[in-house]
C-alpha positions in Angstrom: -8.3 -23.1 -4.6 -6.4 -22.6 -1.2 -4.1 -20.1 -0.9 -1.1 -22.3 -0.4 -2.7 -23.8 -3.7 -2.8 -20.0 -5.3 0.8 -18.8 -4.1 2.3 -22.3 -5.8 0.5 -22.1 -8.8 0.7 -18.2 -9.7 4.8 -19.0 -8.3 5.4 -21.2 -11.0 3.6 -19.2 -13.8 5.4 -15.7 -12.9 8.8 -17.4 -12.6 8.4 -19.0 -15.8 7.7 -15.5 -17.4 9.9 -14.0 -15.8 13.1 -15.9 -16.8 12.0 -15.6 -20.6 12.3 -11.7 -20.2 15.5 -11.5 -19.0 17.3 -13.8 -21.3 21.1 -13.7 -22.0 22.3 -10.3 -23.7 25.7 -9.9 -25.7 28.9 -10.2 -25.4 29.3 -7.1 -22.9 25.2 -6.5 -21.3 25.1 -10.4 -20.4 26.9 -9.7 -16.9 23.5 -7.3 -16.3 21.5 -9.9 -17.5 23.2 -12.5 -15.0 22.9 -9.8 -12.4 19.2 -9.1 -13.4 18.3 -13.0 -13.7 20.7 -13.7 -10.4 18.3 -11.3 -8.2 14.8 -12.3 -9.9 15.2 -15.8 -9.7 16.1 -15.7 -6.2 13.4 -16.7 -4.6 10.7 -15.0 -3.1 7.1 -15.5 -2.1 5.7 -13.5 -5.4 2.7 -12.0 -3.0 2.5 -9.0 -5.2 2.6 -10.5 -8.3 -0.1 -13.2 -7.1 -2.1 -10.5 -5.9 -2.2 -9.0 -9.8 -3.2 -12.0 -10.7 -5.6 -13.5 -8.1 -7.9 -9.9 -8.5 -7.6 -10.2 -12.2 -9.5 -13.9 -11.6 -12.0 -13.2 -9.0 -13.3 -10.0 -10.9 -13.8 -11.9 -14.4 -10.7 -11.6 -16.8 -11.7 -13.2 -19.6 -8.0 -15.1 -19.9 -5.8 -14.5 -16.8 -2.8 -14.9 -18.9 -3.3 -11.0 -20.2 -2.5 -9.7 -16.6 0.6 -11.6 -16.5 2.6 -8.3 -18.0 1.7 -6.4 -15.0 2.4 -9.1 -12.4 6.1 -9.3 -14.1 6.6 -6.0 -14.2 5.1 -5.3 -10.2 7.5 -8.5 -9.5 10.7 -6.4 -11.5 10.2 -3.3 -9.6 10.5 -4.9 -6.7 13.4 -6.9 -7.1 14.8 -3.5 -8.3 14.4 -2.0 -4.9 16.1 -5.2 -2.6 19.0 -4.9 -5.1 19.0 -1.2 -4.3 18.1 -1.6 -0.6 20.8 -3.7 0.0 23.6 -1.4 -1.3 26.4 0.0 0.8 24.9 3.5 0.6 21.2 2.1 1.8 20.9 -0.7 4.1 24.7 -2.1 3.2 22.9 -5.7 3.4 24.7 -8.8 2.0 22.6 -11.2 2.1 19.3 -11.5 0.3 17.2 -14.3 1.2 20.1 -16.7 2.2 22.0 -16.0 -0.4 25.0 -13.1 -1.5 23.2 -9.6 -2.0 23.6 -8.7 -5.8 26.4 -6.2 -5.2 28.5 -9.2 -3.6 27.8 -11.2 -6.1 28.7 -9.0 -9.1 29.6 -5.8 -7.5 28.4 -2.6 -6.5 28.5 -0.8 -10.7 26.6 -3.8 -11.9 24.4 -4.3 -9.3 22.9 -0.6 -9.8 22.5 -1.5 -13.0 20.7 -3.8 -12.8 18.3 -2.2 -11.0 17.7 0.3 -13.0 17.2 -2.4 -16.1 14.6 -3.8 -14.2 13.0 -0.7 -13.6 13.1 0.1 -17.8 11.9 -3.5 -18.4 9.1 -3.4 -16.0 7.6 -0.8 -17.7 8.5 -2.1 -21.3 7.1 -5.7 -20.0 3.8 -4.0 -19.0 3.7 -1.7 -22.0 3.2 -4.8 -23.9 -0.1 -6.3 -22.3 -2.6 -7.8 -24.5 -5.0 -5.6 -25.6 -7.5 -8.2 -26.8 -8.3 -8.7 -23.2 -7.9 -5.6 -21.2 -8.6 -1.8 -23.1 -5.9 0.3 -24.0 -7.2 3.0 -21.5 -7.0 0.0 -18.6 -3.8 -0.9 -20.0 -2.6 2.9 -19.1 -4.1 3.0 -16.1 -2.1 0.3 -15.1 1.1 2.1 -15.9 0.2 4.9 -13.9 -0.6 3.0 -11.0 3.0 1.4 -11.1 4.6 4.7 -11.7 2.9 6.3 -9.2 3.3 3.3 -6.4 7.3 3.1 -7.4 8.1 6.7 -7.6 8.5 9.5 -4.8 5.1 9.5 -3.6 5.4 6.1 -3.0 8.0 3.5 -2.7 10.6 5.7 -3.4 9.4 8.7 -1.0 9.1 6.0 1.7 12.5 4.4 1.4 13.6 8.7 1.5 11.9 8.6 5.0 13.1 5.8 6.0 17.4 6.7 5.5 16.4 10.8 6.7 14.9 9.0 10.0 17.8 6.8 10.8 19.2 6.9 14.8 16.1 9.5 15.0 13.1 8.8 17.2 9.6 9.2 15.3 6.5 8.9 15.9 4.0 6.4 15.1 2.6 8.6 12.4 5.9 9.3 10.6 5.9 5.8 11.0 3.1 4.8 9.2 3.7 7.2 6.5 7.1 5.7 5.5 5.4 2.0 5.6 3.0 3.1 3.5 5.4 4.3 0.8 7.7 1.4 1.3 5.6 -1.2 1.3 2.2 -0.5 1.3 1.7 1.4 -1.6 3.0 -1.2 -4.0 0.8 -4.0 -2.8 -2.2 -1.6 -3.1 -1.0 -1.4 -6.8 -0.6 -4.9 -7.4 -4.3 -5.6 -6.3 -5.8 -2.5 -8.1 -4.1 -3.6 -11.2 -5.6 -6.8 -11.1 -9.1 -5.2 -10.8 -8.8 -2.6 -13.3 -7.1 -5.0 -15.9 -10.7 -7.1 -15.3 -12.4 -3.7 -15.6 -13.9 -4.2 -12.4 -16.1 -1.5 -10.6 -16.0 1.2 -8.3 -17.0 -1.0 -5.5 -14.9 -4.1 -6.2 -12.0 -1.7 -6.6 -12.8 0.0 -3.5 -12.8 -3.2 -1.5 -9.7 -4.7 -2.8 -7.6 -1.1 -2.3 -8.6 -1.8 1.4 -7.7 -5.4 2.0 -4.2 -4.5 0.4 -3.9 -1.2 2.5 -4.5 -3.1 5.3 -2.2 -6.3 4.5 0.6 -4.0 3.3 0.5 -2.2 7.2 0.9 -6.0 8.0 3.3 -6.9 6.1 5.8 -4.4 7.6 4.6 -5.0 11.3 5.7 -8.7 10.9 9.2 -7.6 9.6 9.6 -4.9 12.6 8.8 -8.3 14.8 10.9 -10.7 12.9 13.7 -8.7 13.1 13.7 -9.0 17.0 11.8 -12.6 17.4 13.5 -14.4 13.8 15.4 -17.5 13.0 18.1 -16.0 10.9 18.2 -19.6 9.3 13.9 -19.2 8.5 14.8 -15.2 7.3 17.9 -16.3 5.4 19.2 -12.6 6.8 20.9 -11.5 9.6 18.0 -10.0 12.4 18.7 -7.2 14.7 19.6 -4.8 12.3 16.7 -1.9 13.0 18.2 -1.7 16.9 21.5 -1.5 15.5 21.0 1.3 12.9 19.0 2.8 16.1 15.3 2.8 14.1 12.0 3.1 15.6 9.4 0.3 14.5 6.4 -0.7 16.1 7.8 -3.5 17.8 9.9 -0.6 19.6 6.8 1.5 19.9 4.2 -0.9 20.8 6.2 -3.7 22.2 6.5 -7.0 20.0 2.6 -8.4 21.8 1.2 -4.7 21.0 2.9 -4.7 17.4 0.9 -8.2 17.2 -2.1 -6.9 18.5 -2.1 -4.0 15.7 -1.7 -6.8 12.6 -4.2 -9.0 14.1 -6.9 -6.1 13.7 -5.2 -4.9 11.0 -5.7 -8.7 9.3 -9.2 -8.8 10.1 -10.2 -5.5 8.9 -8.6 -6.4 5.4 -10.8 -9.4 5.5 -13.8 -8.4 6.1 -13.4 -5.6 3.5 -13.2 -8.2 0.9 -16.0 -10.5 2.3 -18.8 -7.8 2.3 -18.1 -7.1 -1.8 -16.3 -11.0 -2.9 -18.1 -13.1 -0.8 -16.7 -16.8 -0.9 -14.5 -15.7 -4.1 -12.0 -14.2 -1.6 -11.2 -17.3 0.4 -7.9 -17.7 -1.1 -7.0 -14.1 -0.4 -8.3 -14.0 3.2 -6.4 -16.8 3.6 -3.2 -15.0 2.5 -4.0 -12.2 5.0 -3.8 -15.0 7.7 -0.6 -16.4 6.4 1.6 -13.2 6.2 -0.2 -12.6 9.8 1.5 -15.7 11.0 4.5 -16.1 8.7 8.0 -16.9 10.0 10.1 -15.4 6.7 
């Protein structure tokens, strides 16, 4: 399976699960569930839930499906935080990948709350995993992972840095550290939940907590660079934004060739990590560390 091949298929799957869970509510929640729905099913390249999913297959889950809770709920946590992100007391964004930003759409009340109902029903959603297939102790482990990943030592704490650091100049550590909570942190969850969900060992665990630690770094590099070098039309957001709330990057700190440089090694290193334990297994997922090298949204 390539990893264009991967992405499509484990797209379609997630999207289909996730619509069932958010549903239409009643006569009064149904403008959260429209919210909710509105924000979810807005696109999105699914990498973390794919990710779940992808480490679930190439360590031996018995039936893939059972992970499927835990790629939902990684993929509602995340949505939680662009809703949240893009609110007039965060990033004041209003557009989300080409479209209105939740809060424009349904306004500022509803939007929050609908972020904080995807928080609740991530956790419900992956409370409910199928304990035919993965242990009830691997099914809590799981939990904690996401709790931990989301919360203030994580996503959360990162996002913190990120709005106490506005306008300021930081260094490239300070840097790193709020990346790493913003971003990295939660795609090191979605790959470690995959492996323990396949009760996979020390060393295959090991391996795939490196490639994501090292794509996740990635991940934000690009953005730093897109925001200077984007197509708005390609981003479906407005770029330029970091030098006009005044934030340092590592485009700003390396230059957008040195920033490059950085995720090139960066890429490789996540490879190779996953090629010494996976072997051929991890084509798919080397090839993802290529694309979000090289992507252009």
């Amino acid at each position: 399976m390539t990893t264009s091949e991967m992405l499509k298929k484990y797209s379609a799957e997630v999207s289909s699960s996730l619509e069932a869970r958010v549903a239409d509510g009643g006569e009064y929640s149904h403008s959260v569930f429209d919210a909710m729905r509105y924000s979810l099913m807005n696109g999105g390249k699914r990498i973390r839930p794919a990710l779940v999913l992808e480490f679930a297959r190439i360590n031996g889950l018995t039936d893939q499906n059972a992970a499927m809770p835990f790629a939902c709920a990684i993929e509602m946590i995340h949505t939680y935080s662009l809703i949240h992100d893009d609110l007039p007391c965060m990033d004041n964004d209003d557009l989300r990948r080409g479209k209105p930003s939740c809060h424009v759409a349904f306004g500022v009340d509803i939007a929050l709350l609908a972020g904080d109902a995807l928080l609740s029903l991530a956790f419900e959603t992956a409370s409910k995993a199928d304990l035919r297939f993965i242990s009830p102790e691997n099914v809590i482990k799981c939990i904690n992972e996401l709790a931990f990943a989301s919360g203030a030592e994580g996503m959360v704490g990162g996002q913190v840095i990120d709005l106490l650091t506005e306008g300021k100049e930081i260094s490239e550590s300070t840097l790193k550290e709020m990346h790493f909570g913003k971003t990295g942190r939660m795609i090191i969850c979605a790959a470690r939940m995959g492996c323990i969900s396949a009760n996979a060992d020390v060393k295959a665990l090991k391996a795939a907590t490196e490639y994501a630690h090292n794509i996740g770094r990635v991940f934000q590099i690009v953005d730093d660079i897109l925001d200077i070098t984007g197509d708005e039309k390609i981003l479906g957001k407005p770029i330029g934004s970091d030098a006009a709330n005044c934030k340092t990057t590592y485009a700003t700190l390396l230059g957008v060739e040195g920033a490059f440089a950085l995720a090139s090694e960066l890429t490789e290193k996540a490879k190779n990590s996953l090629r010494c334990v996976y072997g051929e297994s991890a084509d798919a997922l080397c090839g993802l560390a290529d694309m979000l090298l090289n992507r252009k949204n």
